[in-house]
PDB file of N, CA, C and O in Angstrom, chain B, residues numbered from 101:
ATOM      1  N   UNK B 101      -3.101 -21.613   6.426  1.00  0.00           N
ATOM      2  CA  UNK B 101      -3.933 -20.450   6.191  1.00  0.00           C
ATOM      3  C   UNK B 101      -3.193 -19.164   6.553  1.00  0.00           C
ATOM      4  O   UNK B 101      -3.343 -18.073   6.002  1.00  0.00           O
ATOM      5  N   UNK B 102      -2.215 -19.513   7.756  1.00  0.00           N
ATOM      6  CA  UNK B 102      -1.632 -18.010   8.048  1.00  0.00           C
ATOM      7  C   UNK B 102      -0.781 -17.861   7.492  1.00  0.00           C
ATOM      8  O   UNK B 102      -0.264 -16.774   7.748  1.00  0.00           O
ATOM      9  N   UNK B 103       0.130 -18.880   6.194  1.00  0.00           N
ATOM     10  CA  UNK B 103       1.292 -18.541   5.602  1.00  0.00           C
ATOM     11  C   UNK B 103       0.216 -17.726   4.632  1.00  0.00           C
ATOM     12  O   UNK B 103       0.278 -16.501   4.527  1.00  0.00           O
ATOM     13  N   UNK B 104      -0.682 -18.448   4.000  1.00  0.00           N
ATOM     14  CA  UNK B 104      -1.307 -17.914   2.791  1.00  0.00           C
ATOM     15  C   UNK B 104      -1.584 -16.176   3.049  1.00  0.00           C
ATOM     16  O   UNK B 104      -1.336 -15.340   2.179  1.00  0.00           O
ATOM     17  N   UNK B 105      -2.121 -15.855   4.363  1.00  0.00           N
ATOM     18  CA  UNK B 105      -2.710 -14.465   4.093  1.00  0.00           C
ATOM     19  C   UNK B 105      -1.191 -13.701   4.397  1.00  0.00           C
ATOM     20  O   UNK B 105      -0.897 -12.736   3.691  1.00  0.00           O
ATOM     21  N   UNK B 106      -0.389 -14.089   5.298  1.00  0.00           N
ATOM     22  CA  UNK B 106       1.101 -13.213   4.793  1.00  0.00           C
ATOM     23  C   UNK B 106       1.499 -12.873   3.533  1.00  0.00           C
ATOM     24  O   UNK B 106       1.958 -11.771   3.232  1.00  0.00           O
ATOM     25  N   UNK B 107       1.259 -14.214   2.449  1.00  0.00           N
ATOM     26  CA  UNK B 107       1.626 -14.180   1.229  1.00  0.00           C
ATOM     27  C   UNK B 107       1.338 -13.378   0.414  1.00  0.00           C
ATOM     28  O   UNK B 107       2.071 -12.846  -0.420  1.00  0.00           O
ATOM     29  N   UNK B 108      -0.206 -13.179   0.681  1.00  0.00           N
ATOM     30  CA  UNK B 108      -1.342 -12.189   0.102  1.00  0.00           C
ATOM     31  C   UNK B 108      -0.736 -10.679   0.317  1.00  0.00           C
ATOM     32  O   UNK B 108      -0.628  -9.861  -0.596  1.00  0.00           O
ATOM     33  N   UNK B 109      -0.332 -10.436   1.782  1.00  0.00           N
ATOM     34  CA  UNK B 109      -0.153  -9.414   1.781  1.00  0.00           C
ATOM     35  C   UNK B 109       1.171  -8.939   1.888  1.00  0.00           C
ATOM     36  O   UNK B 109       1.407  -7.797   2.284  1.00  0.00           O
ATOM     37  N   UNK B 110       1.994  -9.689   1.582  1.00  0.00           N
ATOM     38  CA  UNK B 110       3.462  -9.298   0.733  1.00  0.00           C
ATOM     39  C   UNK B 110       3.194  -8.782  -0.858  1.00  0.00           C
ATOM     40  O   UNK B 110       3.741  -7.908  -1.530  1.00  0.00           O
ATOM     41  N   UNK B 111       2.091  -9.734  -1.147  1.00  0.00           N
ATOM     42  CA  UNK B 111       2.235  -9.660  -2.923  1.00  0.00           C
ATOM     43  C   UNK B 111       1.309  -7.914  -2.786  1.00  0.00           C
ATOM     44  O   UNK B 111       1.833  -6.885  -3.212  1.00  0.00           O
ATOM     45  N   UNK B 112      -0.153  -7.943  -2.089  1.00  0.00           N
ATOM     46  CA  UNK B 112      -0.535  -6.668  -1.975  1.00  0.00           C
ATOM     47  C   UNK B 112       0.184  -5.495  -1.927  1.00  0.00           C
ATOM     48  O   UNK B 112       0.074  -4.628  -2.794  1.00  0.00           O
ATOM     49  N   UNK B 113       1.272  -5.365  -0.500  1.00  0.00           N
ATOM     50  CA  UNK B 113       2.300  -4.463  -0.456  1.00  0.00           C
ATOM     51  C   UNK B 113       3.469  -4.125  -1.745  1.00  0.00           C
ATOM     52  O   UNK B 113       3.947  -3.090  -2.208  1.00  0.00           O
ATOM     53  N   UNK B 114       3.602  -5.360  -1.984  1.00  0.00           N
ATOM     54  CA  UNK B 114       4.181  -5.151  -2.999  1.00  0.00           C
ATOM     55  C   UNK B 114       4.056  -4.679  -4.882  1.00  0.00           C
ATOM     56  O   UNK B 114       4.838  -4.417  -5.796  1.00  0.00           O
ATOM     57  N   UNK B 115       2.824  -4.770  -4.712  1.00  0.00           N
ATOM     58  CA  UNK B 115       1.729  -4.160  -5.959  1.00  0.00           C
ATOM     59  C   UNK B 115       1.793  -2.741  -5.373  1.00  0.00           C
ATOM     60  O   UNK B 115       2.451  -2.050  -6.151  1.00  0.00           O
ATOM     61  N   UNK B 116       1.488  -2.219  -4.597  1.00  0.00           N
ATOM     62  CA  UNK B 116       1.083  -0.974  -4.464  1.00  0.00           C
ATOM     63  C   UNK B 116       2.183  -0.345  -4.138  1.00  0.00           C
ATOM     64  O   UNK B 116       2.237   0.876  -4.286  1.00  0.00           O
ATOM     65  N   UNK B 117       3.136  -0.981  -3.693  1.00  0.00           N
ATOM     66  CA  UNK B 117       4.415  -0.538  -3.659  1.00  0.00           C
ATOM     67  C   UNK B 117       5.318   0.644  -4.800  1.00  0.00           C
ATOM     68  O   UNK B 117       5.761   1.792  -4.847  1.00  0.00           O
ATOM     69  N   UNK B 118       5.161  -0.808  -5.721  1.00  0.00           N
ATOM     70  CA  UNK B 118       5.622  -0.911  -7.322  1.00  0.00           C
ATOM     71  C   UNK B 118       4.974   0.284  -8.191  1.00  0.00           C
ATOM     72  O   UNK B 118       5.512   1.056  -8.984  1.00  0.00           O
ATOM     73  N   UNK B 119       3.233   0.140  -7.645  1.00  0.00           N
ATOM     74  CA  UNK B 119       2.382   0.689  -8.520  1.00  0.00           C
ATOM     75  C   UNK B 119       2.708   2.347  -8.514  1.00  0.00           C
ATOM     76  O   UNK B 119       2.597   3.142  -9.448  1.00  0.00           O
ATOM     77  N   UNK B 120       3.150   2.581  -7.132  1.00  0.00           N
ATOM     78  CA  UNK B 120       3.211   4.249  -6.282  1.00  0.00           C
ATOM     79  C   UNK B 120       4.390   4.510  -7.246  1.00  0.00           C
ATOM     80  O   UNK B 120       4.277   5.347  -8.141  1.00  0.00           O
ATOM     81  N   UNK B 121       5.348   3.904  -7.090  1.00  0.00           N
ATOM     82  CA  UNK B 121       7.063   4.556  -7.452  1.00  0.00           C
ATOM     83  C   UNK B 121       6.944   4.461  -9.347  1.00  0.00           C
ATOM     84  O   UNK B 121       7.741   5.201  -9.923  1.00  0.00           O
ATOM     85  N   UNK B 122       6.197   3.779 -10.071  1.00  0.00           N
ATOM     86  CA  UNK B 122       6.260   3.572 -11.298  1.00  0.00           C
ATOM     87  C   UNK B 122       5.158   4.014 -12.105  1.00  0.00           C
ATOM     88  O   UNK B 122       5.284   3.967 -13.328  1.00  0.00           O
ATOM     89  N   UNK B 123       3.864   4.531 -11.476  1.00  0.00           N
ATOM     90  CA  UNK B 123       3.180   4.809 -12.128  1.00  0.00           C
ATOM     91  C   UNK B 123       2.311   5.944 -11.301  1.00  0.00           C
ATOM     92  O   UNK B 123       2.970   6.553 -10.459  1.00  0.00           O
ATOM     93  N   UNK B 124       0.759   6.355 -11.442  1.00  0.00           N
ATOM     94  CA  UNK B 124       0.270   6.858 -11.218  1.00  0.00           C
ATOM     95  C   UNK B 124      -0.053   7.112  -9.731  1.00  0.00           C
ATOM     96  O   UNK B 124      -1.253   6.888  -9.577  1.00  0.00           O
ATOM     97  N   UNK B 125       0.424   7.422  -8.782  1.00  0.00           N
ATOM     98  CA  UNK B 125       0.704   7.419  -7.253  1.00  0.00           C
ATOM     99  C   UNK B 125      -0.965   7.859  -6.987  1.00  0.00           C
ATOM    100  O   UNK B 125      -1.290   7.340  -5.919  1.00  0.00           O
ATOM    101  N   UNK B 126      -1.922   8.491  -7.472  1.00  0.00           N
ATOM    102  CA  UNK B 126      -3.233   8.726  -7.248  1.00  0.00           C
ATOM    103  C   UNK B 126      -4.242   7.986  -7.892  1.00  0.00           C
ATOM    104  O   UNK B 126      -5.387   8.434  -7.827  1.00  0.00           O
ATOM    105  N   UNK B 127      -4.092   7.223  -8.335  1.00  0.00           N
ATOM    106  CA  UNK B 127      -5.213   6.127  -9.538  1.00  0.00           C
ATOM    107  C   UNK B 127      -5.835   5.754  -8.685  1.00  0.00           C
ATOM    108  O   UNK B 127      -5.686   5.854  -7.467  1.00  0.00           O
ATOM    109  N   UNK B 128      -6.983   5.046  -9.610  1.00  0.00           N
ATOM    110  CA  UNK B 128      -8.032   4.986  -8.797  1.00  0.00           C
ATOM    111  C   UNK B 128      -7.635   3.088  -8.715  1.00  0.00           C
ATOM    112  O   UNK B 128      -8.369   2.376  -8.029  1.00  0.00           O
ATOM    113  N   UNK B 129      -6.666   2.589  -9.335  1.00  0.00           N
ATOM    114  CA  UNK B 129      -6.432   0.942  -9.073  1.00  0.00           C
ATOM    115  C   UNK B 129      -5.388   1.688  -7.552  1.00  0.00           C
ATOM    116  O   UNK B 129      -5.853   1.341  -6.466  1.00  0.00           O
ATOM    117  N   UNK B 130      -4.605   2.257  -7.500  1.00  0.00           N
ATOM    118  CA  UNK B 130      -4.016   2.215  -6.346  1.00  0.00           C
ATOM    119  C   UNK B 130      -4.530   2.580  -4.964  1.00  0.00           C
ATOM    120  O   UNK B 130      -3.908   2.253  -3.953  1.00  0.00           O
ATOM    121  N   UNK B 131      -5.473   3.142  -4.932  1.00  0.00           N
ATOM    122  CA  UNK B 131      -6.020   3.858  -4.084  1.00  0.00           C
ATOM    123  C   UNK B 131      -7.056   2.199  -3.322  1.00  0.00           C
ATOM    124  O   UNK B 131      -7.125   1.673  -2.211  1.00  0.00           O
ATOM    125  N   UNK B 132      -7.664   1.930  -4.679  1.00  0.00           N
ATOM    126  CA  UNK B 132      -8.021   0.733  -4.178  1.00  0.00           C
ATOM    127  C   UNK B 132      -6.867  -0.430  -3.676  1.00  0.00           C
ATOM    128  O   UNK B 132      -7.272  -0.696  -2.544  1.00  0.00           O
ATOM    129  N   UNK B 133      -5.822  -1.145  -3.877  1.00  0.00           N
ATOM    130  CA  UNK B 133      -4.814  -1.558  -3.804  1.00  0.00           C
ATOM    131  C   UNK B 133      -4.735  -1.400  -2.180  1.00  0.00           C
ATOM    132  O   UNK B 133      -4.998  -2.191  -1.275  1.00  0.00           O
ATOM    133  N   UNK B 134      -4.252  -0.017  -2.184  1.00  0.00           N
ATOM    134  CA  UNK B 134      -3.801   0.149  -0.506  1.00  0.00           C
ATOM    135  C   UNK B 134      -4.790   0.052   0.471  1.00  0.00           C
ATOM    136  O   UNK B 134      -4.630  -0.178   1.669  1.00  0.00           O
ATOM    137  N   UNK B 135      -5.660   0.216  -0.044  1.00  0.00           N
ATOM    138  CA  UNK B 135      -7.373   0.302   1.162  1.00  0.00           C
ATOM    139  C   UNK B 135      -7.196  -1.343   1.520  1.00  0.00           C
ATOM    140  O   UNK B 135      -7.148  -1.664   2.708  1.00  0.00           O
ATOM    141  N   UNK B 136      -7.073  -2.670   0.172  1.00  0.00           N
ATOM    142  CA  UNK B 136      -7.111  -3.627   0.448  1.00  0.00           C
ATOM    143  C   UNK B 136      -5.986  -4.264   1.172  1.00  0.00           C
ATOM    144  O   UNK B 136      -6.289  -5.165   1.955  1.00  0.00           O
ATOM    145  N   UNK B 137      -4.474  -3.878   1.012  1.00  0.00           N
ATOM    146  CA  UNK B 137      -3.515  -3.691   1.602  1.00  0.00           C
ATOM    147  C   UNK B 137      -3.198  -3.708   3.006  1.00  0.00           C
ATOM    148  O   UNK B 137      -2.450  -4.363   3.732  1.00  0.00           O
ATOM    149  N   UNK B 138      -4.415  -2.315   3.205  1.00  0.00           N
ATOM    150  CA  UNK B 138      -4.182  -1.952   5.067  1.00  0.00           C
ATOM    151  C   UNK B 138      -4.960  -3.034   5.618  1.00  0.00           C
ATOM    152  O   UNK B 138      -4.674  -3.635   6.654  1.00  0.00           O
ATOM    153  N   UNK B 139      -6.111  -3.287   4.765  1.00  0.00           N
ATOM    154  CA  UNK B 139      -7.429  -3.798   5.617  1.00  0.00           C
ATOM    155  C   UNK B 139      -6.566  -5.524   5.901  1.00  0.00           C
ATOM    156  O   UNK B 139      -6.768  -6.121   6.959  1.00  0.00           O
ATOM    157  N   UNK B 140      -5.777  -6.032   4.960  1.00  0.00           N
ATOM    158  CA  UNK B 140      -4.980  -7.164   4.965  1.00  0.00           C
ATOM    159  C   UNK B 140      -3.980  -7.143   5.877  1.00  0.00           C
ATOM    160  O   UNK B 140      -3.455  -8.114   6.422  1.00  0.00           O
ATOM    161  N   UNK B 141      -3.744  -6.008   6.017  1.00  0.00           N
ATOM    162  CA  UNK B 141      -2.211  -5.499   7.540  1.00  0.00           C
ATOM    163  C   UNK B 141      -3.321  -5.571   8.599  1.00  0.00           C
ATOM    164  O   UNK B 141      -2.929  -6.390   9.430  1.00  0.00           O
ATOM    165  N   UNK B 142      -4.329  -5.172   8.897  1.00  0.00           N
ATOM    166  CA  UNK B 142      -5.031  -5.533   9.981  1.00  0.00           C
ATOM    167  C   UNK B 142      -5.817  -6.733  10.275  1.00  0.00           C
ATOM    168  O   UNK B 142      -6.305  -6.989  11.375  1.00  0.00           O
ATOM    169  N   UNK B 143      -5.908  -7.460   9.207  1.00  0.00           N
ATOM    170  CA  UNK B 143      -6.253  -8.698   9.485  1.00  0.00           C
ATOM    171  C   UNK B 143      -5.104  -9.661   9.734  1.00  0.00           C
ATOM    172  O   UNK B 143      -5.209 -10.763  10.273  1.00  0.00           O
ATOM    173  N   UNK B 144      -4.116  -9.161   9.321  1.00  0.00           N
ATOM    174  CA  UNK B 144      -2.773 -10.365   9.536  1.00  0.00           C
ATOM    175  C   UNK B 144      -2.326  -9.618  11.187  1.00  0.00           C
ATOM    176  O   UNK B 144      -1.365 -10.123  11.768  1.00  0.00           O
ATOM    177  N   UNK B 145      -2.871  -8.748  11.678  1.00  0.00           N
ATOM    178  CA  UNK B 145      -2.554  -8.247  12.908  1.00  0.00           C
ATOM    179  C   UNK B 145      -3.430  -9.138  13.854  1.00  0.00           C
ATOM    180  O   UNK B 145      -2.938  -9.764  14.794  1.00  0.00           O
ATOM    181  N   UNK B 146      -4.513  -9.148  13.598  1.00  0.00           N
ATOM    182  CA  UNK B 146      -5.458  -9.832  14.415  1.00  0.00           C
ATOM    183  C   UNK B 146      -5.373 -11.484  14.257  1.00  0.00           C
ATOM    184  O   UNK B 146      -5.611 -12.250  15.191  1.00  0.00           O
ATOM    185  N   UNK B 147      -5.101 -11.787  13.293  1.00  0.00           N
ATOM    186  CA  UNK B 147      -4.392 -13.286  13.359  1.00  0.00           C
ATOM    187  C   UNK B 147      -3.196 -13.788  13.731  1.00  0.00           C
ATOM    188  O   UNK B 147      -3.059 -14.996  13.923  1.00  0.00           O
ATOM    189  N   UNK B 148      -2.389 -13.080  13.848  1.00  0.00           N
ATOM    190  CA  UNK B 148      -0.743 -13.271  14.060  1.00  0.00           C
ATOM    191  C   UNK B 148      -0.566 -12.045  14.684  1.00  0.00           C
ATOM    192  O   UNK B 148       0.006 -11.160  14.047  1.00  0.00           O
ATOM    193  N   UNK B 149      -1.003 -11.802  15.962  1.00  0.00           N
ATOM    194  CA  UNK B 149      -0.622 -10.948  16.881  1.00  0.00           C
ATOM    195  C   UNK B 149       0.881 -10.607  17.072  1.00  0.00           C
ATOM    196  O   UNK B 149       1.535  -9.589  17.297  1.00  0.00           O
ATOM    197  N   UNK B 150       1.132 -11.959  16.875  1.00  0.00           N
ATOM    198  CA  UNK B 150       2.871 -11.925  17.206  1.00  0.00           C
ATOM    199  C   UNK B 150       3.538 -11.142  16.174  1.00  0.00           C
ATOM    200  O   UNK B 150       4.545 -10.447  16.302  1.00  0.00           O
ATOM    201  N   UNK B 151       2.859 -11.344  15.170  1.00  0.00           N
ATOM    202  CA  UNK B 151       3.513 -10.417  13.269  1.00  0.00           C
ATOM    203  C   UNK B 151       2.840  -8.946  13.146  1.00  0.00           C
ATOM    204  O   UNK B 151       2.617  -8.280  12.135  1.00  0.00           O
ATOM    205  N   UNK B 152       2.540  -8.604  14.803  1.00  0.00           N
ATOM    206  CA  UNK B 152       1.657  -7.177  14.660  1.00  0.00           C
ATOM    207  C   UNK B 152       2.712  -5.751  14.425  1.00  0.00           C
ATOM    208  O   UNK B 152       2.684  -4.944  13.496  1.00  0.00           O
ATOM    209  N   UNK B 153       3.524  -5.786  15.501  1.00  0.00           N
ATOM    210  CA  UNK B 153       4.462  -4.624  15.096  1.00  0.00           C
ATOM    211  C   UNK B 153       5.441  -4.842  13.942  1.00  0.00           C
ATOM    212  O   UNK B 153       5.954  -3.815  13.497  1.00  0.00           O
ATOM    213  N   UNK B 154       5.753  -5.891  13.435  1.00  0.00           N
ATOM    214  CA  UNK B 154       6.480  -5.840  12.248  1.00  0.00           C
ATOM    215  C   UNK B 154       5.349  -5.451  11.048  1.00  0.00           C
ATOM    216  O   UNK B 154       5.554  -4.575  10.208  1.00  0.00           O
ATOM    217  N   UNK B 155       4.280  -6.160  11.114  1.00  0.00           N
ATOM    218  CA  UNK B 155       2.886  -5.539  10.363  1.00  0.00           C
ATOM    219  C   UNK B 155       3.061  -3.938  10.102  1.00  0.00           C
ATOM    220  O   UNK B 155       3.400  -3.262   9.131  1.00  0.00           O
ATOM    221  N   UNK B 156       2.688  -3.682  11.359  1.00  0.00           N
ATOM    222  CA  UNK B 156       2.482  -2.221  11.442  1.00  0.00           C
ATOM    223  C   UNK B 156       3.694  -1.064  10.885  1.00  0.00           C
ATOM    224  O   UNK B 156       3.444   0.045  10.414  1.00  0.00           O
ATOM    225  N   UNK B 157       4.809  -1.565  11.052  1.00  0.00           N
ATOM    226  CA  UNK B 157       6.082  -0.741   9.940  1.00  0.00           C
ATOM    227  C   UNK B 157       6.238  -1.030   8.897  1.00  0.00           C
ATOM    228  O   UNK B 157       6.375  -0.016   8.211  1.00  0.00           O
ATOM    229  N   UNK B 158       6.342  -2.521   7.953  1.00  0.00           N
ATOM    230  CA  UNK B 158       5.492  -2.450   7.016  1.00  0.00           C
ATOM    231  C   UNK B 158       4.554  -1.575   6.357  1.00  0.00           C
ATOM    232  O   UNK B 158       4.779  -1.051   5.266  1.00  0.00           O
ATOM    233  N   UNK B 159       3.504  -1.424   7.030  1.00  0.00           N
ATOM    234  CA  UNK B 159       2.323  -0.508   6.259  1.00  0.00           C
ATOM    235  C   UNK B 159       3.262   0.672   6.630  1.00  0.00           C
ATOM    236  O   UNK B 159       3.750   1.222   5.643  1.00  0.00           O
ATOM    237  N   UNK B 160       3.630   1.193   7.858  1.00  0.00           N
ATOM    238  CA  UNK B 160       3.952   2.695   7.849  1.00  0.00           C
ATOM    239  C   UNK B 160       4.938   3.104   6.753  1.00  0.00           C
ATOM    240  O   UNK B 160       5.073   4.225   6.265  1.00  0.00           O
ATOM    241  N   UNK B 161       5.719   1.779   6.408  1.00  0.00           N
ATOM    242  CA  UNK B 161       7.079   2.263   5.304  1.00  0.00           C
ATOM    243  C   UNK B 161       6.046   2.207   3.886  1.00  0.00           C
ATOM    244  O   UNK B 161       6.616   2.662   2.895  1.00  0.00           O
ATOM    245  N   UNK B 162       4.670   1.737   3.648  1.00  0.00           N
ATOM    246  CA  UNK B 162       4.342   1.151   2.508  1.00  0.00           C
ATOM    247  C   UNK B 162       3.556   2.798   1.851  1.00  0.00           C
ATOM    248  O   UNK B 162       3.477   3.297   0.729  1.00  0.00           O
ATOM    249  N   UNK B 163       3.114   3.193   3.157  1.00  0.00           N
ATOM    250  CA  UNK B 163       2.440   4.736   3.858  1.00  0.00           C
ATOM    251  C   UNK B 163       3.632   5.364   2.668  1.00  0.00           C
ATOM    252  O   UNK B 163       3.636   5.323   1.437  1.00  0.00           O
ATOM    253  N   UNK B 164       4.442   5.849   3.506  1.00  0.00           N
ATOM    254  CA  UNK B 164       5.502   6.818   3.090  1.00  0.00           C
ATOM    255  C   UNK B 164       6.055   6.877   1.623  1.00  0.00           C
ATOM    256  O   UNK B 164       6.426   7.889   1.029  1.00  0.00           O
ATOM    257  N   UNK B 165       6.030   5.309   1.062  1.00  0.00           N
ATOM    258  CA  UNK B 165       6.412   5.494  -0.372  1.00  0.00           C
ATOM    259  C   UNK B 165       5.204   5.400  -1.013  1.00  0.00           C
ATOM    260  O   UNK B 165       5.453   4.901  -2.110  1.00  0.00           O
ATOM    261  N   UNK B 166       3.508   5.706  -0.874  1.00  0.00           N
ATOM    262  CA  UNK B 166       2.849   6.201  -1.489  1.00  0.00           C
ATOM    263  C   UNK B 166       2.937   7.615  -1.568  1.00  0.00           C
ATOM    264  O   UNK B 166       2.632   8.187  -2.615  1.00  0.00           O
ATOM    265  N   UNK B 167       3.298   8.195  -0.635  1.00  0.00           N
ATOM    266  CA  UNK B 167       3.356   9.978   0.150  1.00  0.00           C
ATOM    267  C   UNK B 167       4.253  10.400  -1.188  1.00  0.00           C
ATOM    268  O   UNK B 167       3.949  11.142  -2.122  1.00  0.00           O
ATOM    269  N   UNK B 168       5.925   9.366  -0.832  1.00  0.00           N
ATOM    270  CA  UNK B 168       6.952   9.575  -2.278  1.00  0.00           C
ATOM    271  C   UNK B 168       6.137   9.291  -3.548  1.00  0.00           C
ATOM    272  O   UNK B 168       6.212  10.089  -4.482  1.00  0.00           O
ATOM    273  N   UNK B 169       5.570   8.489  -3.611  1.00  0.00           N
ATOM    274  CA  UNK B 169       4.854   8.214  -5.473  1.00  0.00           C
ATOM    275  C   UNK B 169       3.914   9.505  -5.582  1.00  0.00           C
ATOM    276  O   UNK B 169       3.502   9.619  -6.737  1.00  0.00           O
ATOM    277  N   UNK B 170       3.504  10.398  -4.826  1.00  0.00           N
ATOM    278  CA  UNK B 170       2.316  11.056  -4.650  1.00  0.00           C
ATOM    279  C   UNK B 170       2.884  12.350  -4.967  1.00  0.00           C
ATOM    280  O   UNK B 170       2.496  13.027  -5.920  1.00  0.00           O
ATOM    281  N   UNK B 171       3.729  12.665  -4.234  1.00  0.00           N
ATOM    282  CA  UNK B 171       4.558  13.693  -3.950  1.00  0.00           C
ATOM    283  C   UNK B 171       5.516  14.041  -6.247  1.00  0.00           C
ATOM    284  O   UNK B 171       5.440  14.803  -7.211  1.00  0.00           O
ATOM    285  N   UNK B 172       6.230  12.784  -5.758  1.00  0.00           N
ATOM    286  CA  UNK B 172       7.315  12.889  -6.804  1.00  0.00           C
ATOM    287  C   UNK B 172       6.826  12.451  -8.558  1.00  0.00           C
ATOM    288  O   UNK B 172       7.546  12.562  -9.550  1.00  0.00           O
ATOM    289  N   UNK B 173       5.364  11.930  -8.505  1.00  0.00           N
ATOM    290  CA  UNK B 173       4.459  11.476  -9.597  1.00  0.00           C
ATOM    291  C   UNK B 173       4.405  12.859 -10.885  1.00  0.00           C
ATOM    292  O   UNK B 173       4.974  13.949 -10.952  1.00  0.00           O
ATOM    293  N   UNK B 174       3.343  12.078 -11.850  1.00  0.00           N
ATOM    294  CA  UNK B 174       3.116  13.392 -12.538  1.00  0.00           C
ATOM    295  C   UNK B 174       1.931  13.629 -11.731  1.00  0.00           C
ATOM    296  O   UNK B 174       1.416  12.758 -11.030  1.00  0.00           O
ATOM    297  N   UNK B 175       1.398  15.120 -11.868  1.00  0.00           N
ATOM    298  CA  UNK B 175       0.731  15.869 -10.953  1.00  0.00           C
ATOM    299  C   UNK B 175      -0.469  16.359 -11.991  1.00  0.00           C
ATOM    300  O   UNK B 175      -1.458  16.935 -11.537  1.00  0.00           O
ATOM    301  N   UNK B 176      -0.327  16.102 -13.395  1.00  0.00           N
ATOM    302  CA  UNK B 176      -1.094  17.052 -14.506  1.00  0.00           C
ATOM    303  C   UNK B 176      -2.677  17.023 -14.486  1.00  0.00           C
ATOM    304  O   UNK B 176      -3.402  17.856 -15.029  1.00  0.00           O
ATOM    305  N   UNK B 177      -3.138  15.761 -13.662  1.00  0.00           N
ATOM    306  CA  UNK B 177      -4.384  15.969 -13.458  1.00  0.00           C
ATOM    307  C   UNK B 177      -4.835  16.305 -12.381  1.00  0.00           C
ATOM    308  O   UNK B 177      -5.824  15.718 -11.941  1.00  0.00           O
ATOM    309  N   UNK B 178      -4.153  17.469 -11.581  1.00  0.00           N
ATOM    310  CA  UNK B 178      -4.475  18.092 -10.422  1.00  0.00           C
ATOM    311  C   UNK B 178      -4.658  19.496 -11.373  1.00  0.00           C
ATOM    312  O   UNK B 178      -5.744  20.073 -11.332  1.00  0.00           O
ATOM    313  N   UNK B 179      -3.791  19.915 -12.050  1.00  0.00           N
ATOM    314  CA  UNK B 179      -4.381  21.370 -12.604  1.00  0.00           C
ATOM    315  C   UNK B 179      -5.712  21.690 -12.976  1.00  0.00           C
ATOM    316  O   UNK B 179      -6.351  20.944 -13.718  1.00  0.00           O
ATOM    317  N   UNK B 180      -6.246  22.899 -12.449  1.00  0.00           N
ATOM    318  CA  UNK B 180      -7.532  23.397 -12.417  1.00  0.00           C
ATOM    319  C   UNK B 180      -7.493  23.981 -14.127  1.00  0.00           C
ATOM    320  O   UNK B 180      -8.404  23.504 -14.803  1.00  0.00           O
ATOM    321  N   UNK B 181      -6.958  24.528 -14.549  1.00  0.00           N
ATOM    322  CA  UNK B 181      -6.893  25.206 -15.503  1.00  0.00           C
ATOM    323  C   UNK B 181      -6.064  24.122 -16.922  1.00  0.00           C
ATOM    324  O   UNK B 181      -5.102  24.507 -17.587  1.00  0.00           O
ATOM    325  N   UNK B 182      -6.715  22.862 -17.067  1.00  0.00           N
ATOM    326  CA  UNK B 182      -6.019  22.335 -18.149  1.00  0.00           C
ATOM    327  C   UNK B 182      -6.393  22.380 -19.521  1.00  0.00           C
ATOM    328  O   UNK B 182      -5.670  21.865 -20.375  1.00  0.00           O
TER     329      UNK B 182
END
């Protein structure tokens, strides 16, 4: 069971990963993605205490290249005036 939810949340991280740097860094599939993501980094924290601080940089590096997909994305549906 505890390989399985690591697994889960490699493949999670790694969807939203992918999803940030290649596509729409604000969508509404990614936004959901990472909510399920973190909530999966905190449940693999509370089960595998021992996999907690490697957990936790994980999400913080997973953090930062949404910030990059967000940042470096197209931006065109933020304009007020389109």
């Amino acid at each position: 069971m505890n390989a399985l939810l690591i697994a889960v949340l490699a493949a999670a991280f790694g969807y939203v990963g992918v999803a940030a740097v290649l596509g729409d860094a604000a969508s509404a599939n990614l936004v959901v993605g990472y909510v399920v993501a973190s909530g999966l980094a905190a449940a693999v924290s509370y089960v595998r205490p021992g996999w907690a601080a490697r957990v936790k940089w994980a999400w913080i590096i997973l953090s930062l290249v949404v910030i990059y997909g967000i940042i470096s994305g197209p931006l065109n549906y933020l304009r007020l005036n389109a």
